[in-house]
VOPAGU-2260 file (C-alpha; in pm, 1 decimal, decimal comma):
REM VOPAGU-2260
SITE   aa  ch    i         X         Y         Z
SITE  UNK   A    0    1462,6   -1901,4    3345,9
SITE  UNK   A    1    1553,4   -1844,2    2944,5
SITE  UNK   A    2    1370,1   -2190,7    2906,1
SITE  UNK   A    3    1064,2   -2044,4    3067,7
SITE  UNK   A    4    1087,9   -1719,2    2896,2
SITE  UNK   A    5    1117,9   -1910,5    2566,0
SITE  UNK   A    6     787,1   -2148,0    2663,1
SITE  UNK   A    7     609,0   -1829,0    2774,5
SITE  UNK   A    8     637,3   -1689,2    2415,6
SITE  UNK   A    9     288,5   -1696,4    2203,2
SITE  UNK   A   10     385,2   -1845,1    1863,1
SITE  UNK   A   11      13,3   -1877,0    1735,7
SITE  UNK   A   12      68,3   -1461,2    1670,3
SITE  UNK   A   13     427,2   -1447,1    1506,9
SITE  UNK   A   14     293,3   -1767,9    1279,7
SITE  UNK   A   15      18,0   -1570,6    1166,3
SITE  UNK   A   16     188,6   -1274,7    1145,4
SITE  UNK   A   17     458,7   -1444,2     917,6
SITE  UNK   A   18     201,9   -1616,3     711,2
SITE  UNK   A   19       5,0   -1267,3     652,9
SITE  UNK   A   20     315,8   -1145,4     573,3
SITE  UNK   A   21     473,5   -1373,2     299,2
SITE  UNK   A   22      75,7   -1409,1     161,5
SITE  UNK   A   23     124,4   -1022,7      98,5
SITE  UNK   A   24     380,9   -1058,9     -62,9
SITE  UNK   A   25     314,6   -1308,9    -294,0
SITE  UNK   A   26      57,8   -1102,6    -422,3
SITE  UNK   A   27     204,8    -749,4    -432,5
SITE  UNK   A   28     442,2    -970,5    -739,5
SITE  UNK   A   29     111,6   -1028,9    -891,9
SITE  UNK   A   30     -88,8    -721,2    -830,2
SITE  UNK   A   31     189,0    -512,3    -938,4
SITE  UNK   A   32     392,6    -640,1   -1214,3
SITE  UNK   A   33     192,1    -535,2   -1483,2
SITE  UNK   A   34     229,1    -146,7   -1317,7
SITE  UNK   A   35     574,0    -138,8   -1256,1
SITE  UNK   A   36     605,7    -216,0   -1660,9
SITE  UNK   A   37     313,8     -52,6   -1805,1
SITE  UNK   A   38     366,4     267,0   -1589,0
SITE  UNK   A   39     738,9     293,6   -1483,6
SITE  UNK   A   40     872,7      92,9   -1732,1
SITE  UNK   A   41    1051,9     -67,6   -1425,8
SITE  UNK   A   42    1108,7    -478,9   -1428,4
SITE  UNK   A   43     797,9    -685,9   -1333,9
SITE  UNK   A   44     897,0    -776,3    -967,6
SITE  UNK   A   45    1059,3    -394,8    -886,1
SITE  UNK   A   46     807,0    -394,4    -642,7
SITE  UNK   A   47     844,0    -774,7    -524,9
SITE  UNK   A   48    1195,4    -692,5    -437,5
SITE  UNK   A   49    1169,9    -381,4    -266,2
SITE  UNK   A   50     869,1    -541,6     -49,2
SITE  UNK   A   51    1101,9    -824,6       7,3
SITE  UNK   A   52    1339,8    -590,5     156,3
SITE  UNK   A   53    1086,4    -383,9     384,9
SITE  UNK   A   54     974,3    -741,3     535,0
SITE  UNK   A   55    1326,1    -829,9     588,1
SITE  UNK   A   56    1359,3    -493,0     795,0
SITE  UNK   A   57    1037,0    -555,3     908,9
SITE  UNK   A   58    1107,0    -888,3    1089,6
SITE  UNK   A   59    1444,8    -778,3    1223,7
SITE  UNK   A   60    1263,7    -474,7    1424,1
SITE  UNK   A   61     984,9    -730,3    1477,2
SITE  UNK   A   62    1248,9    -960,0    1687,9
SITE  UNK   A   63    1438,6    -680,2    1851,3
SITE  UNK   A   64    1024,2    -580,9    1992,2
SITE  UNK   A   65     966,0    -905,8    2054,7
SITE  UNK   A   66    1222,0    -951,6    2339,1
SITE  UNK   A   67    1278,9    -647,3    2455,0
SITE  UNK   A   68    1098,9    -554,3    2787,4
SITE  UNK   A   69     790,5    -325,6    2702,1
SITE  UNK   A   70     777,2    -165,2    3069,4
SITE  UNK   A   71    1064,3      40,2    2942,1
SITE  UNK   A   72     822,0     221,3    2714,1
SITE  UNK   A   73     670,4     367,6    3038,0
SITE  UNK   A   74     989,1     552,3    3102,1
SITE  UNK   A   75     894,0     917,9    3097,7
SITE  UNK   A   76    1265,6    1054,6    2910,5
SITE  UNK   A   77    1166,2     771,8    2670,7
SITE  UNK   A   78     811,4     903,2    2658,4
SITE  UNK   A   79     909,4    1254,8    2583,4
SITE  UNK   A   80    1157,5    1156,7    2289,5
SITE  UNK   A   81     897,8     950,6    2111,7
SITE  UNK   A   82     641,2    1212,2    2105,2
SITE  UNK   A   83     896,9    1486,4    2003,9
SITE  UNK   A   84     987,3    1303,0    1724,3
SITE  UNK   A   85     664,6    1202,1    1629,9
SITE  UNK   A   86     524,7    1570,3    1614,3
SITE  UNK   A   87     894,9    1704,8    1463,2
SITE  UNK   A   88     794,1    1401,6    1197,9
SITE  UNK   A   89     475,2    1579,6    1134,4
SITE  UNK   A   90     664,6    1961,6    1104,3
SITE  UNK   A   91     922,5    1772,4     856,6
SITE  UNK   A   92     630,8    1665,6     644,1
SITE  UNK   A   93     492,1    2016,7     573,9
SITE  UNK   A   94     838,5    2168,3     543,2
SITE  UNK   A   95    1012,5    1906,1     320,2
SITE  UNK   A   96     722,0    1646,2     241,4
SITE  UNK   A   97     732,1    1483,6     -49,1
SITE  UNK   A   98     341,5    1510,4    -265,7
SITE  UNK   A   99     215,5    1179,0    -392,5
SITE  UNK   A  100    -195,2    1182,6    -488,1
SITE  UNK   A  101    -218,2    1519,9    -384,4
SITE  UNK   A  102    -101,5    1440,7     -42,8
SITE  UNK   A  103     228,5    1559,9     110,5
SITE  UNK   A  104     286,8    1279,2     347,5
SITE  UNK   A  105     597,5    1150,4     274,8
SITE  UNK   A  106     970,2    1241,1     327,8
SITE  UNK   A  107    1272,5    1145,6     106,2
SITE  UNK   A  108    1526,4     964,4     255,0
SITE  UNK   A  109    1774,6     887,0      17,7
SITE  UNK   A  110    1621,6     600,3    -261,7
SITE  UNK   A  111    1331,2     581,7      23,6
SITE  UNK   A  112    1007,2     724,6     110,4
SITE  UNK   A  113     919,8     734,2     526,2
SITE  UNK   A  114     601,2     810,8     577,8
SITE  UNK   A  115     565,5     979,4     934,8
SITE  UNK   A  116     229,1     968,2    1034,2
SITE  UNK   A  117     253,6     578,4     987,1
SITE  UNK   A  118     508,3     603,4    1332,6
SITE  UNK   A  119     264,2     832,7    1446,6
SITE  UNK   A  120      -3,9     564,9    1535,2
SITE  UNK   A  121     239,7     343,6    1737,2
SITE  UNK   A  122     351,7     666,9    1925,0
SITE  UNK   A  123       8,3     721,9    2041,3
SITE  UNK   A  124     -52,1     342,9    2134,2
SITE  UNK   A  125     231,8     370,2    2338,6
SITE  UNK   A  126     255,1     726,1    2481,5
SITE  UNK   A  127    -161,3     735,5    2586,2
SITE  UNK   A  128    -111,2     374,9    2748,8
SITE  UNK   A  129     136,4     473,4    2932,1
SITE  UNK   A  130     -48,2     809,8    3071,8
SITE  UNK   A  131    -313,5     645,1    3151,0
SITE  UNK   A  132    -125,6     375,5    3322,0
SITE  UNK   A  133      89,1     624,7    3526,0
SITE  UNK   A  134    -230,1     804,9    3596,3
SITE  UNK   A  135    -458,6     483,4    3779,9
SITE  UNK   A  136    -480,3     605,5    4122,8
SITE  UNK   A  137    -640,6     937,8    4009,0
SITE  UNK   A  138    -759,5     834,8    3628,8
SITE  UNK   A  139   -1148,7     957,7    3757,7
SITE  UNK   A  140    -978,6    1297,2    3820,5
SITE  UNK   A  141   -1099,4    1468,6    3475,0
SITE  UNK   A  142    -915,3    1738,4    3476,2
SITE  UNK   A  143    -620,1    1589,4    3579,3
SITE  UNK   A  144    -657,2    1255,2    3485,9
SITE  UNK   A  145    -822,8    1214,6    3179,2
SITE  UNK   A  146    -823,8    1525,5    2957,9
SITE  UNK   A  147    -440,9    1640,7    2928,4
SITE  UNK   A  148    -285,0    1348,5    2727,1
SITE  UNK   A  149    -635,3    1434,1    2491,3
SITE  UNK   A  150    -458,8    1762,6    2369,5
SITE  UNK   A  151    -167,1    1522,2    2244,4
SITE  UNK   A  152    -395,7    1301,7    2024,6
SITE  UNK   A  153    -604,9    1550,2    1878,8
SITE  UNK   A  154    -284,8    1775,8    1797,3
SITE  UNK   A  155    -110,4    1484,6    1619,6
SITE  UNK   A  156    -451,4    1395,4    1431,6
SITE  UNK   A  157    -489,7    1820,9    1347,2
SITE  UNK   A  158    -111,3    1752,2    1169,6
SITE  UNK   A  159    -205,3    1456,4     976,4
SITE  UNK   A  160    -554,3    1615,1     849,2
SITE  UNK   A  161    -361,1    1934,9     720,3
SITE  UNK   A  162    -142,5    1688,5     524,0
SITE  UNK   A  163    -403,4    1574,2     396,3
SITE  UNK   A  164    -437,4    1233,5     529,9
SITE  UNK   A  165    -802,9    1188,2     651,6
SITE  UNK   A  166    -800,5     832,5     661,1
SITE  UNK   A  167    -477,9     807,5     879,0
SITE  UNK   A  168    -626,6    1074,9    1092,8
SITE  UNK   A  169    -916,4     907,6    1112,3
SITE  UNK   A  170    -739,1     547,7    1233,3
SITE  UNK   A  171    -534,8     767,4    1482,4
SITE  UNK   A  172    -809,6     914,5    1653,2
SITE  UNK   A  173   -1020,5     598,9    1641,9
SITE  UNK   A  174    -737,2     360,7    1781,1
SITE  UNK   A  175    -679,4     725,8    2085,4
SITE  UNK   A  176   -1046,7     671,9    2165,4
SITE  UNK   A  177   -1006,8     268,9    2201,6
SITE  UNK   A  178    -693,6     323,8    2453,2
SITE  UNK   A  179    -926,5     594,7    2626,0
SITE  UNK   A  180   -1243,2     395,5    2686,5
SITE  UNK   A  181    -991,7     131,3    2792,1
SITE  UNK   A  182    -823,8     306,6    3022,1
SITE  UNK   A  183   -1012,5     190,9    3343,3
SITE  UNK   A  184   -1166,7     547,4    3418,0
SITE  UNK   A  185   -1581,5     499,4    3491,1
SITE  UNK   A  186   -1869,4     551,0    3304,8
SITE  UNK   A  187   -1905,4     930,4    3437,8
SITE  UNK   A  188   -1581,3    1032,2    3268,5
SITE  UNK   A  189   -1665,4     905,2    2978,7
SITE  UNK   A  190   -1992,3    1017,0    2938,1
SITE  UNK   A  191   -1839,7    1382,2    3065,0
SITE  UNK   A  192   -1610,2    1341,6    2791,3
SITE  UNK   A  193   -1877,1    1263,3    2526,7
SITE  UNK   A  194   -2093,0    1539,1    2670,9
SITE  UNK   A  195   -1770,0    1769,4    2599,6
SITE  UNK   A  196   -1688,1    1637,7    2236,7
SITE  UNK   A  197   -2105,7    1695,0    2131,0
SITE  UNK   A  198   -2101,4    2041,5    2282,4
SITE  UNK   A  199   -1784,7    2136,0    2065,1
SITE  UNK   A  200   -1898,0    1964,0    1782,7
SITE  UNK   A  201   -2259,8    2161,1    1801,2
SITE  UNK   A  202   -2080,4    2490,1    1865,9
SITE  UNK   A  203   -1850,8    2409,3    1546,4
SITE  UNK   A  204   -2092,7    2257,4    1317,2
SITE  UNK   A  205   -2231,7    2625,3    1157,2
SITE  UNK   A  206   -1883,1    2757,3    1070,8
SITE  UNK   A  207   -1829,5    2409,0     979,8
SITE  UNK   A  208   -2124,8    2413,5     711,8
SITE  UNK   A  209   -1992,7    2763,5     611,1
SITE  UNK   A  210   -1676,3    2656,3     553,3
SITE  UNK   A  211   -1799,2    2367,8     372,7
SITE  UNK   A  212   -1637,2    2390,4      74,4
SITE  UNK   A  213   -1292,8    2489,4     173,3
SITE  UNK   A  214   -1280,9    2250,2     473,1
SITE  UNK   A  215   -1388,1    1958,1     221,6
SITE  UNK   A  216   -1161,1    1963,7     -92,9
SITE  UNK   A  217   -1256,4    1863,7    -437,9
SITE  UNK   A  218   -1085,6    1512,7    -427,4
SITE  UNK   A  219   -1315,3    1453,9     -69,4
SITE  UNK   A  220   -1588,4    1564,8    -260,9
SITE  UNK   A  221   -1553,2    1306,2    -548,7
SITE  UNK   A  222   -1467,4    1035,5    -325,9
SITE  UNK   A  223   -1806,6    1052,6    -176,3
SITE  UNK   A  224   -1988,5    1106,9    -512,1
SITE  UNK   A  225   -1797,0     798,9    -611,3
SITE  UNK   A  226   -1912,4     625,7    -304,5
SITE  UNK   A  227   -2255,8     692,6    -393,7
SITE  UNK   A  228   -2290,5     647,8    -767,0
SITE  UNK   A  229   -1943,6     468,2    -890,4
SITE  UNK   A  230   -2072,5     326,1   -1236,5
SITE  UNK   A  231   -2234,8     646,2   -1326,0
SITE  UNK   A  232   -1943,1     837,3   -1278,6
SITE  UNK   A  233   -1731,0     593,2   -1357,3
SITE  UNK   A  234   -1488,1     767,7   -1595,3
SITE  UNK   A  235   -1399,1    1011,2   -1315,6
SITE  UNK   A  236   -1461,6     952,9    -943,0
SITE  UNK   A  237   -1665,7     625,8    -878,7
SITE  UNK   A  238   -1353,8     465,5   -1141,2
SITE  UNK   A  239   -1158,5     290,5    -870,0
SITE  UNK   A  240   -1464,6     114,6    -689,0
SITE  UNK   A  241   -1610,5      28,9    -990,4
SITE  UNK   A  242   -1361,0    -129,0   -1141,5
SITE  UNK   A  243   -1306,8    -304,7    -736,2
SITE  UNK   A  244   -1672,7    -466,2    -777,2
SITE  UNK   A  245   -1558,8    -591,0   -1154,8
SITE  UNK   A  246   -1271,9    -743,3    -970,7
SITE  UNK   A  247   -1460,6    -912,5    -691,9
SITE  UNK   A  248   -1741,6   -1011,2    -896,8
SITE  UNK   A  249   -1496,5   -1207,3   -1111,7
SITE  UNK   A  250   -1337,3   -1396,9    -852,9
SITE  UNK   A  251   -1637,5   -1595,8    -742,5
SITE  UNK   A  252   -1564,7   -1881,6    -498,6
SITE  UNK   A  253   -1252,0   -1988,4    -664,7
SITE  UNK   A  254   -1116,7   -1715,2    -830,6
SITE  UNK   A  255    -920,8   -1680,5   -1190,7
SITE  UNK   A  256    -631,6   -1827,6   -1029,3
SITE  UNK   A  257    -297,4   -1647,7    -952,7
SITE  UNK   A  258    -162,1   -1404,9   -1197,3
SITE  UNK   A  259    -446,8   -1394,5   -1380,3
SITE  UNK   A  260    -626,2   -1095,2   -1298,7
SITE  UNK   A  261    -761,9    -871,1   -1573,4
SITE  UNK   A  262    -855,9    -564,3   -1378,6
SITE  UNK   A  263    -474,8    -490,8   -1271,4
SITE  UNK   A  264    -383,5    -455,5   -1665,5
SITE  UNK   A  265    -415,8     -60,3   -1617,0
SITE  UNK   A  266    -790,3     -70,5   -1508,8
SITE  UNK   A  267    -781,1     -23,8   -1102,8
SITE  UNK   A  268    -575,2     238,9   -1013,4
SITE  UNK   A  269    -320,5     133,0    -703,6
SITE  UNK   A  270    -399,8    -233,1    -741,0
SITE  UNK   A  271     -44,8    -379,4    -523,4
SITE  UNK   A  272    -139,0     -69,0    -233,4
SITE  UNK   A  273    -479,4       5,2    -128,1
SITE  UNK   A  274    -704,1    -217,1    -323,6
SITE  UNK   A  275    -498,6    -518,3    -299,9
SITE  UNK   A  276    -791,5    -728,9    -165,3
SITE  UNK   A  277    -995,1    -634,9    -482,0
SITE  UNK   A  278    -682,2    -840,1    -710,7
SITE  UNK   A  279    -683,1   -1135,9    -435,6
SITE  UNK   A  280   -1061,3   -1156,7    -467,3
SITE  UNK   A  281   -1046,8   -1167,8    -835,9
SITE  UNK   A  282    -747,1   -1416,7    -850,4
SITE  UNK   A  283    -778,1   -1607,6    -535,2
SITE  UNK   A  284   -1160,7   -1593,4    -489,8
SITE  UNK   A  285   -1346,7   -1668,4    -166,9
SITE  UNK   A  286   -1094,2   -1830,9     -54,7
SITE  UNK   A  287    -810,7   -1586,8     -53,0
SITE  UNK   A  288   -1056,3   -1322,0      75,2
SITE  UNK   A  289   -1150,8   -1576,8     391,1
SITE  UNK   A  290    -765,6   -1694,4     434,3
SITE  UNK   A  291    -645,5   -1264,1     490,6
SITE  UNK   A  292    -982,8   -1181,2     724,8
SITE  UNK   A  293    -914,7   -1526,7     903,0
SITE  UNK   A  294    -578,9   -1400,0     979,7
SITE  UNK   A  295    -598,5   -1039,8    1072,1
SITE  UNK   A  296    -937,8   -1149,7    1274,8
SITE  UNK   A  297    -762,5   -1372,9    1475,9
SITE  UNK   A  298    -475,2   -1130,5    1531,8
SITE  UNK   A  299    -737,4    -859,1    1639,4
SITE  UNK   A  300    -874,8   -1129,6    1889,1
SITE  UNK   A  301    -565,0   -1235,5    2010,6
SITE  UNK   A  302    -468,9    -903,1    2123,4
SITE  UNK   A  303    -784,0    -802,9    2281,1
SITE  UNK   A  304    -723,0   -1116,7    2487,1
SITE  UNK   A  305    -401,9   -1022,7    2560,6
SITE  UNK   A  306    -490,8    -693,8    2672,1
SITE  UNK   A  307    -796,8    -855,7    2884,7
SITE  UNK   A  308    -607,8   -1090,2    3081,3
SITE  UNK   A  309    -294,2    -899,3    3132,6
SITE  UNK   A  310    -211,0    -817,6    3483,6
SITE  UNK   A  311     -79,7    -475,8    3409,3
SITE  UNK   A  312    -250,8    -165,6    3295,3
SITE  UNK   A  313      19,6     -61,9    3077,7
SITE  UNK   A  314      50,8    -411,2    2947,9
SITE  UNK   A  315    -355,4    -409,3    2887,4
SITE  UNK   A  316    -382,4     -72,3    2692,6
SITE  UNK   A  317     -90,2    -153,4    2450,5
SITE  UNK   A  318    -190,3    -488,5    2341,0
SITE  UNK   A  319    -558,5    -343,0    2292,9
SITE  UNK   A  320    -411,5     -70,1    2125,5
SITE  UNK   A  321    -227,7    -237,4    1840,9
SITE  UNK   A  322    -544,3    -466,4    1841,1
SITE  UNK   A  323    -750,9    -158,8    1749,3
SITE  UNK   A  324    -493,3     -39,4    1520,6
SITE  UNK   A  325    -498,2    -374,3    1285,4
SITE  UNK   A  326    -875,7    -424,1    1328,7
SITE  UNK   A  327    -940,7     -58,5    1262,9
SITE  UNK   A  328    -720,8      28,8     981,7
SITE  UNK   A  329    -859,2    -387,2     798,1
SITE  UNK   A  330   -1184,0    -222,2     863,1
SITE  UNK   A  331   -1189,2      65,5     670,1
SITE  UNK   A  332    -937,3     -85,7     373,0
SITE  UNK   A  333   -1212,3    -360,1     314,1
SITE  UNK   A  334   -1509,5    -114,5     350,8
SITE  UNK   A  335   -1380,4      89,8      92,2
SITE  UNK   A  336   -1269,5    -184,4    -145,2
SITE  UNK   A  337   -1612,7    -337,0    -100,1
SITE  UNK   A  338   -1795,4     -17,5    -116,5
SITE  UNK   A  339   -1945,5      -9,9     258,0
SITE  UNK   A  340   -1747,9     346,7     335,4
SITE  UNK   A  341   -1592,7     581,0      99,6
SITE  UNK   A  342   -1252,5     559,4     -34,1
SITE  UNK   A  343    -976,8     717,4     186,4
SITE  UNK   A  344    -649,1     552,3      81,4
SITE  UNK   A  345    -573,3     331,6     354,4
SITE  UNK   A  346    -309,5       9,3     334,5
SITE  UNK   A  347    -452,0    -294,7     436,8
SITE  UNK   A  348    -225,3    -442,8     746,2
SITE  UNK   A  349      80,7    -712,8     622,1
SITE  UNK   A  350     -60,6    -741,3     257,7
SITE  UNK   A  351     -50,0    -406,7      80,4
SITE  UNK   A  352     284,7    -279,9     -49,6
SITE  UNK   A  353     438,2       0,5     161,4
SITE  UNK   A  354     751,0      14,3     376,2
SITE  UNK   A  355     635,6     254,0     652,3
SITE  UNK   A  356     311,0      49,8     727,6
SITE  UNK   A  357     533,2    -266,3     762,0
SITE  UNK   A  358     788,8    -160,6     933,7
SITE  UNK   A  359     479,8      59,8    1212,4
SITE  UNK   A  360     303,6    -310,6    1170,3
SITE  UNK   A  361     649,3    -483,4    1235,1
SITE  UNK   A  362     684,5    -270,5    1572,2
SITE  UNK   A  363     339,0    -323,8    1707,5
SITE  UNK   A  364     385,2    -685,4    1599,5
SITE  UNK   A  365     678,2    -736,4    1857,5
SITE  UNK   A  366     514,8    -539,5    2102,4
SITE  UNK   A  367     248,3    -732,2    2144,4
SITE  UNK   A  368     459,9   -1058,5    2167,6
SITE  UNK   A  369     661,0    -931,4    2429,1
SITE  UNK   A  370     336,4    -828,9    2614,4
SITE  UNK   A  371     210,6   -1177,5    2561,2
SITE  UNK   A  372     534,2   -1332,1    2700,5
SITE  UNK   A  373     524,1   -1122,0    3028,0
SITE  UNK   A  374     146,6   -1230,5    3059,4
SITE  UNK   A  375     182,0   -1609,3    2969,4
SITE  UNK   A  376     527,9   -1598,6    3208,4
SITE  UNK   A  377     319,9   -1462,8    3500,2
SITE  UNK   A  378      41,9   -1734,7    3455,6
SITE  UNK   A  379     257,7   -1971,0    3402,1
SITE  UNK   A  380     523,4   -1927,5    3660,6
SITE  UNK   A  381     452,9   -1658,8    3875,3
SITE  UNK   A  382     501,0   -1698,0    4225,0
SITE  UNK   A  383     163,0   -1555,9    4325,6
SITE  UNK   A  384     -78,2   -1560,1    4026,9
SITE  UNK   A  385    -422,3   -1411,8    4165,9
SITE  UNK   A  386    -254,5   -1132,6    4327,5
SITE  UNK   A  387    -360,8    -828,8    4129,3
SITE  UNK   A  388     -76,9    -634,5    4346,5
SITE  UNK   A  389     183,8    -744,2    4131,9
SITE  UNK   A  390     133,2    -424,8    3867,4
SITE  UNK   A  391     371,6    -201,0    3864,3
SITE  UNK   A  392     115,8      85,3    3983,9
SITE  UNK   A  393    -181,3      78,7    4232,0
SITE  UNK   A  394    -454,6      31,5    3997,2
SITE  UNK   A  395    -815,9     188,4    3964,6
SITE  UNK   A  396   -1120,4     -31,2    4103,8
SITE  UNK   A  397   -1196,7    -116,6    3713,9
SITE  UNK   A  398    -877,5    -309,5    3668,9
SITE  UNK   A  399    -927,9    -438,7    3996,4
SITE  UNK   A  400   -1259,4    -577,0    3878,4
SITE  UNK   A  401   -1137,0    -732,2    3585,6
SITE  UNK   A  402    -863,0    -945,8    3799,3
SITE  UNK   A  403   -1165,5   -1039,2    4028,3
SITE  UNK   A  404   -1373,9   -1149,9    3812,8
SITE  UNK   A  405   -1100,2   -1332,4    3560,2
SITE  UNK   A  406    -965,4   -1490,3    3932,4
């Protein structure tokens, strides 16, 4: 049997996710070495070694993930821990948060920063798959299927806005919505639910323009003024794309070559955190651009597969989850780099410096494996592998579907 597990394992994801990982940090040395001199007068790889350390953490909880049984997640005790400690994560923040770029998202923990709202993302992966997992055989029940474990997301995603942390908020909600339409509930429950989000957000929308200016600081403000004109303000908010499209423009196909980047001498603000990309574009060109989207594509991919062929609900909903989560969270990183959205100060997954996002990335990581495992295990040795039966729960008719149709 531990010769079967060990076959069953999918080692296309942990190679790429090693690859991404040691790729990242290769070039947090580069991107940062001239900052941690010129700006903390710390040595030239202080942050090298302290990412070194968060993927050496980060790989330990990846393994521990990895081969530990994720139908335990569905336990409710465990359920009901998680969440409280998310949301007490959250109350910790505003009480004892620690303020870096105007944003009080972090908490001291000795030499180290933890950044709760990171944890927060995985929490809601697990806790809304699991809901909606428990919840199949009434899941078209709206009131009682569909619309309580909403009140959980959207109070989570309230915590991180106050922070403020739109673009976390923003990933949180997006990657809640993904486990939602996912969830096997029909097209009428959805559209209800749409129906009810437009009404609110119609009701809202005058107080909302009323309120404009205090619901919409000055830094959101300049972000989007930035956005739209970067070189012509580019001494105050359109500095850090502008000096992004100098970076990218330089690279060409080729790029500089590594180490060699001009723009990181003081010129892009946070060039080893959230515009990384711009630094591998100028160094590594074309190339190093295509080798980081090849990767975190095909890790995107992989887990919407996953999550398509899995046999069980719970199974499906996580790996499509942390699929969204990745995919999501690369999405708007790039598009702000590259100018397509506005800046919100969001890590790009495995490459940008930051111990909470590895270790959250780390977690999902594993997860995933272990989901992969159980699915490649039943395919490949399962005693009866077309009957949908074997979940855990009876399922609804849209899961059933799905094994139909893959049978």
């Amino acid at each position: 049997m531990f010769k079967k597990i060990i076959k069953s394992y999918d080692y296309s994801i942990i190679a790429v996710y090693i690859l991404l990982c040691l790729f990242g940090l290769v070039m947090v040395y580069s991107s940062s070495m001239v900052r941690a001199v010129q700006w903390y007068e710390y040595p030239a790889d202080f942050f090298y070694q302290k990412q070194k350390i968060n993927l050496l953490i980060g790989f330990i909880v990846f393994l521990f993930f990895a081969v530990f049984p994720y139908k335990a997640y569905r336990n409710k005790t465990f359920l009901m821990i998680m969440t409280g400690m998310a949301v007490l994560g959250l109350f910790a923040v505003a009480v004892i948060g620690h303020t870096t770029n105007n944003a009080q998202s972090w908490i001291s923990v000795g030499a180290r920063k933890i950044q709760p709202s990171e944890f927060v993302k995985i929490s809601v992966i697990i806790y809304l798959s699991a809901v909606y997992a428990n919840k199949q055989r009434y899941i078209d029940h709206f009131n009682k299927g569909v619309f309580p474990p909403i009140f959980f997301l959207l109070f989570v995603c309230f915590l991180i806005k106050i922070e403020p942390d739109n673009g976390t908020a923003f990933i949180t909600l997006l990657i809640g919505i993904s486990i939602i339409l996912c969830s096997g509930m029909s097209f009428r429950s959805i559209s209800k639910l749409i129906l009810i989000v437009l009404t609110i957000g119609l009701v809202f929308s005058p107080f909302i323009v009323m309120k404009f200016d205090k619901i919409f600081t000055e830094g959101n403000k300049g972000r989007i003024v930035g956005y739209l004109d970067p070189f012509g303000t580019y001494e105050k908010e359109g500095n850090q794309l502008a000096n992004s499209y100098l970076a990218i423009g330089s690279g060409g196909i080729t790029g500089l070559g590594l180490g060699q980047s001009v723009q990181k001498l003081g010129y892009l603000p946070e060039p080893h955190t959230d515009f990384i990309m711009a630094i591998i574009a100028e160094e590594l060109g074309v190339f190093g651009v295509g080798f980081v989207m090849l990767g975190l594509g095909y890790l995107v991919l992989r887990g919407i597969f996953i999550g398509i062929r899995s046999r069980d609900p719970f199974g499906s909903m996580l790996a499509i989850g942390i699929a969204s989560m990745i995919g999501i969270q690369a999405f708007i990183n790039l598009g702000g780099v590259s100018g397509l959205i506005p800046i919100t100060g969001v890590t790009l997954p495995f490459i940008s410096y930051g111990g909470s996002s590895i270790l959250v990335l780390s977690i999902a990581m594993g997860i995933l494996t272990n989901v992969a495992m159980f699915k490649n295990y039943e395919e490949k040795f399962g005693k009866s592998k077309n009957n949908p039966e074997q979940a855990s729960q009876p399922v609804h008719p849209a899961f059933q579907q799905r094994y139909n149709l893959r049978n």
